[in-house]
Backbone as CSV, one residue per row, in Angstrom:
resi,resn,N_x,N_y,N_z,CA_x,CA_y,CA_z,C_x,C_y,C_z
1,UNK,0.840,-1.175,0.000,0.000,0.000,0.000,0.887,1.242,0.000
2,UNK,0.615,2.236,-0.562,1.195,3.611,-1.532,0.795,4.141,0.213
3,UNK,1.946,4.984,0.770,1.920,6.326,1.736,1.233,7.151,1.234
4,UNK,0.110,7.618,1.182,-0.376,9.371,0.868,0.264,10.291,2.081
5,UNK,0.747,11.485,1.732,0.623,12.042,2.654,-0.506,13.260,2.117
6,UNK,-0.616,13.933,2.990,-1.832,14.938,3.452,-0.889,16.022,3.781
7,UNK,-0.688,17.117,2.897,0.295,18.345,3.457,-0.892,19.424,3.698
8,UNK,-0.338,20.308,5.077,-1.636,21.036,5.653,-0.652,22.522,4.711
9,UNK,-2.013,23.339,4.286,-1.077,24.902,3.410,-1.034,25.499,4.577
10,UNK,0.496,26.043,4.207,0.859,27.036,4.833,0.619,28.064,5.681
11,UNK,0.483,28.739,7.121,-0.183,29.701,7.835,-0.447,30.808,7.223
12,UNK,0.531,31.071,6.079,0.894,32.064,5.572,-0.692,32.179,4.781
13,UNK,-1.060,31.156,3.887,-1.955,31.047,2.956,-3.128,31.077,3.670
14,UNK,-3.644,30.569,4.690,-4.667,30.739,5.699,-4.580,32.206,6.014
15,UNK,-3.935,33.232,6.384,-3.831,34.220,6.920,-4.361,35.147,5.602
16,UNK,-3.582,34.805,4.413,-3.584,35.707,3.284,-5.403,35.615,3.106
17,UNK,-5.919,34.077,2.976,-7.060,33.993,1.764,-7.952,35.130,3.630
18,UNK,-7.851,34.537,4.477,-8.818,35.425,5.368,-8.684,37.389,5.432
19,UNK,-7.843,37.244,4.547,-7.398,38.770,4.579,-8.293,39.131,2.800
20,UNK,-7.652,38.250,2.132,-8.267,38.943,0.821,-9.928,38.440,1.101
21,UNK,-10.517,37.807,1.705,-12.141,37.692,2.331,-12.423,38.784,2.697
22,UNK,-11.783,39.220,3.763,-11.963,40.447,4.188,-12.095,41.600,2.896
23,UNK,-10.892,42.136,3.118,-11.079,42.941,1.708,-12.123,43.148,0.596
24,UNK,-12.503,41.984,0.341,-13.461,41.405,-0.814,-14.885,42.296,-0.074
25,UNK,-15.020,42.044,1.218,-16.399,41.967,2.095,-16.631,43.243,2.574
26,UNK,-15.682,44.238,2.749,-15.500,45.147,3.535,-15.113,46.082,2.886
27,UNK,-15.270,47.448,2.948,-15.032,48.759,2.900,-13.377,49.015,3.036
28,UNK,-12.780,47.817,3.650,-11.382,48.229,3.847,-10.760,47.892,2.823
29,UNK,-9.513,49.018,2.702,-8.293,48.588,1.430,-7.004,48.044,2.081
30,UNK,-6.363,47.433,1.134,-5.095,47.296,1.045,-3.729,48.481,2.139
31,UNK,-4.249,49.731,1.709,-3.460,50.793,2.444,-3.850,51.076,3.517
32,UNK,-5.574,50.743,4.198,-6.185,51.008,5.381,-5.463,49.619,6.136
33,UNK,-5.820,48.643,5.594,-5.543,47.670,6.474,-3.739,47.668,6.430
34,UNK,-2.978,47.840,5.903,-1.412,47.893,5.922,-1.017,48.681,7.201
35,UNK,-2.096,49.935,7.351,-1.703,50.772,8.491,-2.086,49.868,9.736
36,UNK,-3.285,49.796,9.879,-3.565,48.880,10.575,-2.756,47.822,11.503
37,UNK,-2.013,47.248,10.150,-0.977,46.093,10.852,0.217,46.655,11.431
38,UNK,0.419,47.891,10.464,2.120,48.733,10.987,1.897,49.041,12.329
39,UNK,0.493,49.733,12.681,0.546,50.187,14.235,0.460,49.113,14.993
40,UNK,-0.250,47.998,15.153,-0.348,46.952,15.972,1.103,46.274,15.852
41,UNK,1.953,46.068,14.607,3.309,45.581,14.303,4.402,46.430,15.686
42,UNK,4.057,47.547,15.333,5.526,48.800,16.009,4.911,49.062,17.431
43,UNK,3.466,48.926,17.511,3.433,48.685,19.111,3.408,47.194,19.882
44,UNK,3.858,46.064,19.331,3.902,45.308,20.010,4.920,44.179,19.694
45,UNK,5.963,44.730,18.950,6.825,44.488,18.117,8.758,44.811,18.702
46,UNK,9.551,44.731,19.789,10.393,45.451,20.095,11.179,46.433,18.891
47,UNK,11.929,47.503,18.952,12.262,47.411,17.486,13.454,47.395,17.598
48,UNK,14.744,46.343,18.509,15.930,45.449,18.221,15.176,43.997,17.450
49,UNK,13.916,43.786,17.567,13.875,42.652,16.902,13.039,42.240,16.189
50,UNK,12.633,43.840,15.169,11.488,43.987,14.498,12.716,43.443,13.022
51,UNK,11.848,42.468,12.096,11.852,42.260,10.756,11.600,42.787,9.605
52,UNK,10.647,43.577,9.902,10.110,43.790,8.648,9.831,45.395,8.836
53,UNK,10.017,46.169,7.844,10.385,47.460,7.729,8.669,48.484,7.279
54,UNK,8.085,48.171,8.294,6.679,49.322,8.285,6.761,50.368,9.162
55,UNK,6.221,51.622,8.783,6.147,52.508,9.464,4.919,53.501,9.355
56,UNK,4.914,54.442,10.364,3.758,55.146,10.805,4.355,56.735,10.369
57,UNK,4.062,57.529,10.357,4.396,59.359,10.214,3.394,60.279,10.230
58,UNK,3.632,61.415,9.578,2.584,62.623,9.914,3.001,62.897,8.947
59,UNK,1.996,63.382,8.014,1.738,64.834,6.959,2.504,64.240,5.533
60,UNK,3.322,64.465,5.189,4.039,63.434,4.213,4.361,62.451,4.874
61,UNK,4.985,62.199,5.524,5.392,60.530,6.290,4.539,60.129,6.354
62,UNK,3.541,60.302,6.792,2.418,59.412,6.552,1.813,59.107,5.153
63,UNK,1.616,59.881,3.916,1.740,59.218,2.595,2.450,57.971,2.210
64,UNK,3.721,58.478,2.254,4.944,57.246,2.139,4.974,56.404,3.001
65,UNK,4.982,55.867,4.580,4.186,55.396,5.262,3.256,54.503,4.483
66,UNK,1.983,54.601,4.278,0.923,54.068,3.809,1.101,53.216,2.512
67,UNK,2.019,54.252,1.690,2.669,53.536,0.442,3.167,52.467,0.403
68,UNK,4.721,52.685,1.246,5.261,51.570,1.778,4.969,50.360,2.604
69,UNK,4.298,50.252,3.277,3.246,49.411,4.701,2.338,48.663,3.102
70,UNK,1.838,49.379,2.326,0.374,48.614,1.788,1.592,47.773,0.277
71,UNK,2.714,48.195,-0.157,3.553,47.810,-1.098,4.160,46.214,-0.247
72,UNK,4.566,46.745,0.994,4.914,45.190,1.868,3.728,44.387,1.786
73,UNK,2.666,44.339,2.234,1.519,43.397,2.333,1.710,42.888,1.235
74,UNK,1.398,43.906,-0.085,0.563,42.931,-1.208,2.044,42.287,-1.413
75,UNK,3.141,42.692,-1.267,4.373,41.563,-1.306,4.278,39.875,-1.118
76,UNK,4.144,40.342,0.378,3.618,39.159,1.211,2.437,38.233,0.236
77,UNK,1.306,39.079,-0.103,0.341,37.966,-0.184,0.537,37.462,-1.705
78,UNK,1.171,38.112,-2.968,1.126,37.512,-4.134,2.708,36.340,-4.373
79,UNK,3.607,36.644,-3.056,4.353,35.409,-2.977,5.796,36.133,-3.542
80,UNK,5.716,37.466,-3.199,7.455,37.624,-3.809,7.549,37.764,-2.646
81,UNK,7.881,38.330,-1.532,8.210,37.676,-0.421,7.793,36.324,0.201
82,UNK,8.685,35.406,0.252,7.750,34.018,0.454,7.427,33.340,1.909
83,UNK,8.084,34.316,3.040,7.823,33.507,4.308,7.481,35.017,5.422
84,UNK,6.501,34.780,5.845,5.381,35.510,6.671,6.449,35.675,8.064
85,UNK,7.066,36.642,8.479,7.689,36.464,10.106,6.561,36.070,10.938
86,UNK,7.062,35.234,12.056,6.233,35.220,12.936,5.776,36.910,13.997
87,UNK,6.116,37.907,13.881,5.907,38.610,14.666,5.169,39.736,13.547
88,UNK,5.032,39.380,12.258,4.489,40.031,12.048,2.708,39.668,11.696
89,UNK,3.009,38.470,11.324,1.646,37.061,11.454,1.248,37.242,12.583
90,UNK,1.463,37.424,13.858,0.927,38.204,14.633,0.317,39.306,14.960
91,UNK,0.644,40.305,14.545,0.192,41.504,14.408,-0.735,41.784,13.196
92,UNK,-0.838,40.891,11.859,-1.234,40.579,11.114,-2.816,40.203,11.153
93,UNK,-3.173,39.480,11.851,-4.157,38.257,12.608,-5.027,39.140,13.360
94,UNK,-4.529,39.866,14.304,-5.086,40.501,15.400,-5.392,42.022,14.582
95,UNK,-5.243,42.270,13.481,-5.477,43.822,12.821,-6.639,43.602,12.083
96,UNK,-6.815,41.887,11.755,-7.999,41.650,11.101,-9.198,41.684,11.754
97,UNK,-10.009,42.621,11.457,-11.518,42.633,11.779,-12.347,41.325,12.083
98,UNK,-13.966,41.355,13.314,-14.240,40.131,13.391,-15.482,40.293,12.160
99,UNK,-15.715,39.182,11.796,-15.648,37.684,12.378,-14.230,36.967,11.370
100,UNK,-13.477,37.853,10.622,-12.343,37.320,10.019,-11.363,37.016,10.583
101,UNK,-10.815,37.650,11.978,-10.051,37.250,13.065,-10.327,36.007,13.588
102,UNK,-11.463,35.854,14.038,-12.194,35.110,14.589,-11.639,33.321,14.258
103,UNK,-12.474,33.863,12.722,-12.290,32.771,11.416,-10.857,31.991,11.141
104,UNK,-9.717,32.939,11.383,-8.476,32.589,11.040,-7.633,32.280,11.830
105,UNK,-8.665,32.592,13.350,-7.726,32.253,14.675,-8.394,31.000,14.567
106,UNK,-9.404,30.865,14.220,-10.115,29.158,14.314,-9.052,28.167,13.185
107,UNK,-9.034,28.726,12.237,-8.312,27.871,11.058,-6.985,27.807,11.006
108,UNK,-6.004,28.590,12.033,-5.058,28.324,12.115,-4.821,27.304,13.826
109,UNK,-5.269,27.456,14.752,-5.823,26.376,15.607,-6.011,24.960,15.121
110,UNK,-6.983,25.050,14.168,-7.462,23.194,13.521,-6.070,23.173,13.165
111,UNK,-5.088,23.635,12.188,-4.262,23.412,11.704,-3.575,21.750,12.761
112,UNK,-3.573,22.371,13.958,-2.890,21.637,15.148,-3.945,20.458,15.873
113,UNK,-5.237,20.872,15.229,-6.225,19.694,15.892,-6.397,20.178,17.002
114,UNK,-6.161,22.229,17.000,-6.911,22.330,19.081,-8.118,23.473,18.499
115,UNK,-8.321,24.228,19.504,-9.336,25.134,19.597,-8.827,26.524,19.756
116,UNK,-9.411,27.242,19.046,-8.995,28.846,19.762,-10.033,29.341,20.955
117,UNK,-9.285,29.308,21.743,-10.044,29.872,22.423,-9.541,30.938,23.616
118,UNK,-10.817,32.443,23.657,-10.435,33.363,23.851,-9.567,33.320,25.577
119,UNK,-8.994,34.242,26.020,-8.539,33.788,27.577,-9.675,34.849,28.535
120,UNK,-9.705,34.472,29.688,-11.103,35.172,30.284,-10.942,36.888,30.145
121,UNK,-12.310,36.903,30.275,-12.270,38.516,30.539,-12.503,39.092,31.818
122,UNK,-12.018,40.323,31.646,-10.832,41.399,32.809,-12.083,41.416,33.846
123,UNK,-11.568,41.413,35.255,-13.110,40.946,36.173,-14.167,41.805,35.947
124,UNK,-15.154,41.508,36.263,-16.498,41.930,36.508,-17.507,41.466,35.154
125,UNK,-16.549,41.129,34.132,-17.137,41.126,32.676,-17.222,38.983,32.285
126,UNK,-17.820,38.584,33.847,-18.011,37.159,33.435,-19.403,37.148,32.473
127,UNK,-19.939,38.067,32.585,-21.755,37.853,32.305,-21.458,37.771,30.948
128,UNK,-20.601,38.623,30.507,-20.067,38.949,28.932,-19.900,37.343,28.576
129,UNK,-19.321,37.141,28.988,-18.866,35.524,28.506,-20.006,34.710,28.720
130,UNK,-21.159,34.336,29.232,-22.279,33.433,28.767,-23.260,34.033,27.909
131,UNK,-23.410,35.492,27.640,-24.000,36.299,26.969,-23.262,35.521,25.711
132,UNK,-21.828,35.473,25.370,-21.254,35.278,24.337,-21.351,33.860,24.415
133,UNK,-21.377,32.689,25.059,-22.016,31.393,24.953,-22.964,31.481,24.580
134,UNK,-24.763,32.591,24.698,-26.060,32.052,23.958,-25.619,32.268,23.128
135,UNK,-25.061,33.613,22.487,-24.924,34.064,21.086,-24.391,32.969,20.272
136,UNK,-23.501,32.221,20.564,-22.401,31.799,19.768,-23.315,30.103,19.378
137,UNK,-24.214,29.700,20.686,-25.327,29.117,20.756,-26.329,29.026,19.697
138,UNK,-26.663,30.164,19.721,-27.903,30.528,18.576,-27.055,30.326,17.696
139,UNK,-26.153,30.995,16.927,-25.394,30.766,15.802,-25.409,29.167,15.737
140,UNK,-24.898,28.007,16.269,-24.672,26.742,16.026,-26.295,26.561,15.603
141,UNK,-27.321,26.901,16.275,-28.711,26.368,15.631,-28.979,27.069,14.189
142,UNK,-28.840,28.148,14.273,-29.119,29.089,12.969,-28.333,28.073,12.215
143,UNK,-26.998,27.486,12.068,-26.350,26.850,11.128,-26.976,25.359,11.355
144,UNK,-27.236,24.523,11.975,-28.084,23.331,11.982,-29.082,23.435,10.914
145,UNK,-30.191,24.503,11.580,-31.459,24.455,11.094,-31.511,24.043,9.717
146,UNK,-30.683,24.526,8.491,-30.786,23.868,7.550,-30.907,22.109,7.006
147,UNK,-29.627,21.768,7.828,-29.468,20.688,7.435,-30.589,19.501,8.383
148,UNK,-30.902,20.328,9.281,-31.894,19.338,9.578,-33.343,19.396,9.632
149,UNK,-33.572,20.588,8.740,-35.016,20.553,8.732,-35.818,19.760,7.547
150,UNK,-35.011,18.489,7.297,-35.849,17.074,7.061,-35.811,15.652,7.812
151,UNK,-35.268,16.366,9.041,-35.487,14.974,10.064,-33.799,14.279,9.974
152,UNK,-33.239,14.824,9.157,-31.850,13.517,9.057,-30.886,14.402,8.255
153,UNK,-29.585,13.738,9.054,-28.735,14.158,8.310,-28.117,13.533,6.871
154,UNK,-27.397,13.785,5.818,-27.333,13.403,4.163,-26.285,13.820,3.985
155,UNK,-25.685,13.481,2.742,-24.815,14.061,1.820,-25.384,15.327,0.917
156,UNK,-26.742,15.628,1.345,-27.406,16.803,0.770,-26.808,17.937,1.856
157,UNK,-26.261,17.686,2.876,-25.950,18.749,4.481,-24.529,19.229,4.044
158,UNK,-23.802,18.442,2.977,-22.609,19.241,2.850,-22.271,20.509,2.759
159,UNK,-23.208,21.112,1.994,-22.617,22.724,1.608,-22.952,22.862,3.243
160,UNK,-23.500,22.536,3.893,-23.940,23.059,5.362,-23.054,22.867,6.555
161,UNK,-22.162,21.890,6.661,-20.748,21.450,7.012,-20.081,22.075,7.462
162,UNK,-19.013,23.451,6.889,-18.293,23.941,7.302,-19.025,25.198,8.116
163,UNK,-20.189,25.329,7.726,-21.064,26.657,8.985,-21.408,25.613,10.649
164,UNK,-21.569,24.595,9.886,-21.871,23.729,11.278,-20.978,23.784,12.118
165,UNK,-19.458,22.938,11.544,-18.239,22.915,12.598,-17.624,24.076,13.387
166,UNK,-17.799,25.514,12.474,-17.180,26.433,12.571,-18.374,26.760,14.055
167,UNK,-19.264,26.893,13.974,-20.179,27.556,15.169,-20.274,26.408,15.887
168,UNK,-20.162,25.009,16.242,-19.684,24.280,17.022,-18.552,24.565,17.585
169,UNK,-18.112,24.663,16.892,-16.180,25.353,17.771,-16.141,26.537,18.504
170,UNK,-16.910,27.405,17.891,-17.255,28.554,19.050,-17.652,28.236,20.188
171,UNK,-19.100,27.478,19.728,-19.566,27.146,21.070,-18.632,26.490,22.260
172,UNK,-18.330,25.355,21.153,-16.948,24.532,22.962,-15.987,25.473,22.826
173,UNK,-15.302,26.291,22.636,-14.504,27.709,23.022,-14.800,28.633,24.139
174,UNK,-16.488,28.652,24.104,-16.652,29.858,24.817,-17.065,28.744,26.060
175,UNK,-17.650,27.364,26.035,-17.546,26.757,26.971,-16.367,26.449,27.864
176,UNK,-15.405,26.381,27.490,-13.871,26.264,27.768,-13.818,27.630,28.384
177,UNK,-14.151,28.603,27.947,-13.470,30.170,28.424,-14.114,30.157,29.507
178,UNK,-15.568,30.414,29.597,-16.839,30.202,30.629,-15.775,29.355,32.210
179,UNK,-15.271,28.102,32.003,-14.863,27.072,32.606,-13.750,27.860,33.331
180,UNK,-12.822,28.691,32.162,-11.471,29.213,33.229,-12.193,30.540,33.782
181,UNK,-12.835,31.343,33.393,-13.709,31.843,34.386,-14.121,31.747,35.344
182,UNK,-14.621,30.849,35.362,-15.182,29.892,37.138,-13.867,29.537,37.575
183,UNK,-12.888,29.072,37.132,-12.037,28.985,38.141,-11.415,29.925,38.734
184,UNK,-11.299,31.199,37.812,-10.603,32.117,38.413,-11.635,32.717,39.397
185,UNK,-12.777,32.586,39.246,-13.563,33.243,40.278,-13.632,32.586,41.648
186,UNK,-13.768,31.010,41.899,-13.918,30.176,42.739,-12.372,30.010,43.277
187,UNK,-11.351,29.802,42.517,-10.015,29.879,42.892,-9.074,31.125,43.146
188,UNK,-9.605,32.168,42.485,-8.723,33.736,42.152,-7.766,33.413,41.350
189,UNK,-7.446,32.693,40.355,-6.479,32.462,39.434,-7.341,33.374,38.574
190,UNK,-5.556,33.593,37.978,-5.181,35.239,37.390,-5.113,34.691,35.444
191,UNK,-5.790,35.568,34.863,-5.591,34.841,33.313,-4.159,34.692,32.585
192,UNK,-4.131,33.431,32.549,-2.269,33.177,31.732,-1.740,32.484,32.871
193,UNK,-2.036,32.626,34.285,-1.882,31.493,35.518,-1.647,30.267,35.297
């Protein structure tokens, strides 16, 4: 029997297609979102051990700025630059708007066979988090309802599939978050503890 292997694409390519989604969906450009990443990049980025050369300015600097920042991206995503830094795939990820953040923190997670899931929120804001369990709740039925409003599931439920898993995964996410919540409340453990 013949080995198949199964090669998973690249983070890089997950990151890109959820970015050009975006784009596609949204009001935002190429030069809005470039800034975007430069400020989240240079504020959370040291700069002895920043890579990649974006920047922020005023009045003309900021033209060239914008120029430069949105000339790096589309670099990145049509493949003449061919490998994504990790620190900037970071800053990258987190500049993306939800539910595309969301989406790409989920799809780069499966990558590994785990879950994304968010870390608790800052005290007093537990209610937020089962509020965000119905929501995320309703969403898993809103995506059911199709496929099962003939009693059974089919090979007719496919196109329905990837809305299913995706709002299933929310849901056990925010169940998981919900969970370190209670502990930090019942225990006082601190988030990242």
């Amino acid at each position: 029997m013949k080995d198949v292997r199964q090669f998973l694409p690249p983070r890089q390519s997950l990151i890109y297609a959820h970015t050009r989604r975006m784009l596609d969906a949204t009001a935002c450009n190429y030069t809005t979102f470039a800034m975007q990443v430069a400020e989240k990049y240079l504020a959370m980025t040291a700069p002895d051990v920043r890579q990649v050369k974006l920047r922020t300015g005023e009045g003309a600097d900021l033209i060239r700025a914008m120029e430069n920042n949105a000339q790096i991206l589309r670099r990145y995503m049509d493949g003449t630059l061919k490998a994504l830094p990790a620190d900037l795939e970071d800053a990258w990820v987190l500049s993306l708007p939800e539910p595309y953040r969301a989406d790409c923190e989920r799809d780069l997670a499966a990558r590994r066979s785990m879950l994304a899931v968010a870390m608790p929120a800052p005290e007093g804001l537990q209610v937020a988090s089962v509020a965000s369990l119905m929501g995320n709740y309703a969403n898993l039925v809103r995506a059911l309802a199709p496929a099962i409003e003939d009693g059974r599931f089919g090979p007719e439920d496919l196109p329905h599939r990837r809305d299913i898993d995706a709002a299933g995964r929310d849901v056990i996410a925010a169940v998981i978050g919900i969970g370190h919540e209670l502990d930090r409340g019942i225990y006082g453990e601190k988030p990242g503890a």
